[in-house]
C-alpha positions as CSV (number, residue, x, y, z in Angstrom):
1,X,-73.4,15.3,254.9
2,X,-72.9,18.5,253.1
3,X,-72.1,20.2,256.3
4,X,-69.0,17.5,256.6
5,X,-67.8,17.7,253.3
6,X,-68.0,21.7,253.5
7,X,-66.0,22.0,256.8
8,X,-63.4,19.1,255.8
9,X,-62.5,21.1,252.6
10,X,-62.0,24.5,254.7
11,X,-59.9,22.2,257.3
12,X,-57.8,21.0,254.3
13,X,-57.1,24.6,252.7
14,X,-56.3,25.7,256.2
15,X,-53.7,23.2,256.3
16,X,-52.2,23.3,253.2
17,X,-52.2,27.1,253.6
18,X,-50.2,27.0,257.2
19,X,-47.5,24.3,255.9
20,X,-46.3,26.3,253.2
21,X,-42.7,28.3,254.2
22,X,-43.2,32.1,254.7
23,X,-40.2,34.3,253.4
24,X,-38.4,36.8,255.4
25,X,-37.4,39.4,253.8
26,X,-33.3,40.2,254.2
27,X,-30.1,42.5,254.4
28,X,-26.9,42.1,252.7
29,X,-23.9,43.9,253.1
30,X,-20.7,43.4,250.9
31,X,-17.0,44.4,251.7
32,X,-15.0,44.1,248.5
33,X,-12.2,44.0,246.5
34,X,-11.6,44.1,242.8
35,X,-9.7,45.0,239.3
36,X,-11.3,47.5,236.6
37,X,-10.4,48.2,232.9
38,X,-8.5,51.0,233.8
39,X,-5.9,48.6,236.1
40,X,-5.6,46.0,233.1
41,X,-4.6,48.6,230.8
42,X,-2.4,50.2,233.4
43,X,-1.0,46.8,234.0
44,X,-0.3,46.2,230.6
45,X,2.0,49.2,229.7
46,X,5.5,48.4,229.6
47,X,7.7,50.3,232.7
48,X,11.1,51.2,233.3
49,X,12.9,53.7,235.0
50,X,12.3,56.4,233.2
51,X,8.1,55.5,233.2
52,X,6.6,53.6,235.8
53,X,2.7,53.1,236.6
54,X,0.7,51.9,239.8
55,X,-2.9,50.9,239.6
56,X,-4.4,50.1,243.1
57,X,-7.2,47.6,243.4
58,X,-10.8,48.7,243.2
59,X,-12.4,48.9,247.1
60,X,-16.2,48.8,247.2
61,X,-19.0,48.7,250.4
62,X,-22.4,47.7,249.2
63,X,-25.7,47.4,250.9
64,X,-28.6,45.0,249.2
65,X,-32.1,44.3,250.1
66,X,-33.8,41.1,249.2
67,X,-37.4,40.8,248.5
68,X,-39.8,37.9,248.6
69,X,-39.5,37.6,244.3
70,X,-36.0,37.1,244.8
71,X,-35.1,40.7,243.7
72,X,-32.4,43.0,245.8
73,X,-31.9,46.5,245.4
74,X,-29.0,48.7,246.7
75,X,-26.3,51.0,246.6
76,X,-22.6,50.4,246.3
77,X,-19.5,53.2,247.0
78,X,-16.6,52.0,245.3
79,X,-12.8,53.7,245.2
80,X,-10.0,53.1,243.2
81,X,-6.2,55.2,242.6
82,X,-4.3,55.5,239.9
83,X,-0.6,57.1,239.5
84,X,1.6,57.8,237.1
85,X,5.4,58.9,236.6
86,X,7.7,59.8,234.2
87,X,11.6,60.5,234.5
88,X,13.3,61.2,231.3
89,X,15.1,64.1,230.9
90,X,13.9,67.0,230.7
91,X,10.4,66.0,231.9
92,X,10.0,64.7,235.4
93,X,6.1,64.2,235.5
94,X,3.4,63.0,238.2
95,X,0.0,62.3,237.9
96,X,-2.3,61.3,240.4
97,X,-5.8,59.9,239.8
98,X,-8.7,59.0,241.5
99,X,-11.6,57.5,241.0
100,X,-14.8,57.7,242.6
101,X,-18.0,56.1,242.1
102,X,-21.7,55.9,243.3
103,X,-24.1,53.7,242.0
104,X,-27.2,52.4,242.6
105,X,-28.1,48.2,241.8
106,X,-30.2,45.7,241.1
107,X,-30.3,41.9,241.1
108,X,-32.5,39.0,240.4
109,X,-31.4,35.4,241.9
110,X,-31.9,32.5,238.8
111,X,-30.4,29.8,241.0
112,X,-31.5,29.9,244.7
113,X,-30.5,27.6,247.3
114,X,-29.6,27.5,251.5
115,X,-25.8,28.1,250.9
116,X,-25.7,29.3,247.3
117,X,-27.3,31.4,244.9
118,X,-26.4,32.3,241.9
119,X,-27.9,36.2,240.4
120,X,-27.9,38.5,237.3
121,X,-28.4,42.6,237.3
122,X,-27.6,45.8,236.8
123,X,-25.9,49.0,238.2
124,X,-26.5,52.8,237.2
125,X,-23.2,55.1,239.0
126,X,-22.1,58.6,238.8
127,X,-18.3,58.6,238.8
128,X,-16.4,61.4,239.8
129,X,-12.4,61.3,238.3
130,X,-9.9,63.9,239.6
131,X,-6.1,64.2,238.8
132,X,-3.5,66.2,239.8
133,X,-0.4,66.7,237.5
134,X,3.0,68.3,238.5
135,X,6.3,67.9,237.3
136,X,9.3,69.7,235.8
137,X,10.9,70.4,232.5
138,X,14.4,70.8,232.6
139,X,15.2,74.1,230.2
140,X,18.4,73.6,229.6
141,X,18.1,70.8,227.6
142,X,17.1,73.7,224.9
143,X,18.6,76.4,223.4
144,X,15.7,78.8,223.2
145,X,15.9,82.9,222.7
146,X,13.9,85.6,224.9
147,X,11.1,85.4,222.1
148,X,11.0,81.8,222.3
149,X,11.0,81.8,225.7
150,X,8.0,84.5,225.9
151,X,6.0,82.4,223.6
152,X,6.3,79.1,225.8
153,X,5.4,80.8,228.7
154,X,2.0,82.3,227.4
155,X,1.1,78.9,226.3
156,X,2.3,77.4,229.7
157,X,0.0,80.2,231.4
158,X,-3.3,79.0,228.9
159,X,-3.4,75.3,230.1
160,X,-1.6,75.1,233.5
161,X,-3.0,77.1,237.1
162,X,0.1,76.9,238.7
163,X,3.1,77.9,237.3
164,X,6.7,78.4,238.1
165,X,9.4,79.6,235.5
166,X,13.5,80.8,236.0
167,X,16.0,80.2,233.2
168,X,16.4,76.6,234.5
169,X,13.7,75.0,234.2
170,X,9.6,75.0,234.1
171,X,7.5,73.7,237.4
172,X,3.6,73.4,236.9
173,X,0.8,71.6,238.7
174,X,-2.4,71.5,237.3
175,X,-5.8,69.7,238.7
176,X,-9.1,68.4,236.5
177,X,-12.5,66.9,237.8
178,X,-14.7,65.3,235.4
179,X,-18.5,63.1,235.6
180,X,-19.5,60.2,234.0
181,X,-22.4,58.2,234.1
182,X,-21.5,54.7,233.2
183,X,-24.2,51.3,233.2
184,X,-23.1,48.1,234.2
185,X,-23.9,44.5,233.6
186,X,-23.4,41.9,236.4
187,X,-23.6,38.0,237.2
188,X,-22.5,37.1,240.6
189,X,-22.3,34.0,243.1
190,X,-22.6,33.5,246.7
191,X,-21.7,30.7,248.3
192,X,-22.8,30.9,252.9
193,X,-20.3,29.2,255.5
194,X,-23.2,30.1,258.1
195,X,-26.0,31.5,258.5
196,X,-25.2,34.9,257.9
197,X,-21.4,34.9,257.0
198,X,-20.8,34.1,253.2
199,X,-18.4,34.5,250.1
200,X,-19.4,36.4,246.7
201,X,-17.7,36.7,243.6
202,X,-18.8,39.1,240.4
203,X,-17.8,39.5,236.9
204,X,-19.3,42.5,235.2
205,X,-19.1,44.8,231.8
206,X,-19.0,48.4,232.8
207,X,-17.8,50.5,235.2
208,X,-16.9,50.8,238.2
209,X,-15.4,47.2,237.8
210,X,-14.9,44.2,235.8
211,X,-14.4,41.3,238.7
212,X,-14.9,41.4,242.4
213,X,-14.5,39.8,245.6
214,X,-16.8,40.4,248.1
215,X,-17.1,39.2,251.9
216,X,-20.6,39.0,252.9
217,X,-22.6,39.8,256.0
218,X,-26.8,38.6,255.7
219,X,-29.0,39.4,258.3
């Protein structure tokens, strides 16, 4: 009898222990498109003809994997341009700026279901920013004498690489790199048409982006 009642609770964990649903771990990877800080701001400033601003959408590829405890990890490479120009006399001005940014992320999913999910995380990135300036000043908007003239063109020569001077006017160009090592906060929702082809959207705090589209590919 104890025999029985031995090999019927064995045959019962057995069971129990083949009907539960094993979890395959999976890929995700994200094309996006975005806006940052730095494009509301841009947005934001008043233009005319004499100042005008362009701010280019952020573009971001981003690769996730997705463990059984319903946390992903990843890397993301986002881009994003910036320009700048000013034409009032006697300064015509361009400044070019880019924006690039590598980070590495990670997400937990709080709401998990076949077609939607709904995730919180984080993302530590090193962004590299470079700019290029050049423009023109218009000398003879002034009336300046030699020593004048002397004196703004040692100053000229301390800040700017490039320089080019005649008694008309001033042409520079001048280029700046510079790291930072922003965090960033993120919530984000996915929503599946198929199996493998879904939607996402993101809102974050930090850089490299505030909200993003993404189109997503899970296999």
């Amino acid at each position: 009898m104890k025999t029985k009642l031995i090999l019927a609770i064995l045959l019962s964990i057995n069971t129990i222990t083949y009907s539960q649903p094993t979890f395959t771990a999976y890929n995700k990877i994200k094309f996006s498109i975005g806006t940052s800080g730095q494009s509301i701001i841009v947005w934001l400033v008043p233009q005319n003809e004499s100042f005008q601003t362009t701010a280019l959408p952020v573009l971001q590829a981003s690769y996730d994997f997705v463990q059984k405890n319903d946390i992903s990890i990843g890397a993301a490479i986002s881009y994003q341009n910036f320009q700048f120009h000013i034409k009032q006399k006697p300064l015509y001005a361009d400044l070019d700026m880019d924006k690039l940014s590598i980070g590495l992320r990670a997400s937990y999913v709080i709401i998990d279901q076949p077609s939607n999910a709904v995730y919180i995380g984080g993302r530590w990135s090193l962004n590299l920013w470079s700019a290029q300036a050049k423009g023109t000043i218009d000398l003879k908007s002034y009336n300046l004498n030699t020593w004048q003239w002397t004196y703004i063109r040692l100053m000229i020569n301390k800040l700017i690489d490039k320089i080019e001077m005649d008694n008309n006017s001033v042409s520079y160009s001048q280029t700046y790199s510079w790291l930072r090592f922003p965090l960033q906060f993120h919530i984000g929702y996915e929503h599946y048409f198929t199996k493998h082809l879904g939607y996402n959207f993101e809102a974050a705090l930090g850089s490299p982006y505030l909200f993003l589209s993404s189109l997503t590919l899970k296999f």
